[in-house]
C-alpha positions, 0 to 999 in steps of 0.5 A, spaced: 508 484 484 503 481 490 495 482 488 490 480 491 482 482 493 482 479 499 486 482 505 485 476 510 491 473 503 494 480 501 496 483 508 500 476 510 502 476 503 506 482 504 508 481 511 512 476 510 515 479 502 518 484 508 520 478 512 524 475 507 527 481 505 524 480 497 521 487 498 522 493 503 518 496 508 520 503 505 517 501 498 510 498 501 510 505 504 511 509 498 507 506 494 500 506 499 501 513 499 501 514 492 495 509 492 492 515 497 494 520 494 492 519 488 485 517 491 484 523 493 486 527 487 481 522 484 475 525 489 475 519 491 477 519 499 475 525 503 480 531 502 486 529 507 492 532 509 498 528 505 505 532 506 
């Protein structure tokens, strides 16, 4: 698991896991958009169109 508060850190810190292949770019995807969805159903982002 990459955590970070930064995303001058984070962001680098994931490309290059993608880059060496220890994580997918597909499971990246899937979990942003869990991420999102899940802030939308919250109400915490403005109701967007996730199909």
């Amino acid at each position: 698991m990459l955590l970070s508060n930064d995303i001058s850190v984070g962001v680098p810190l994931i490309m290059q896991a993608v880059n060496k292949q220890q994580i997918k770019e597909t499971q990246i995807n899937a979990s942003v958009y869990r991420i999102l969805k899940l802030k939308r159903d919250l109400g915490i982002l403005n109701k967007m169109d996730f199909r």
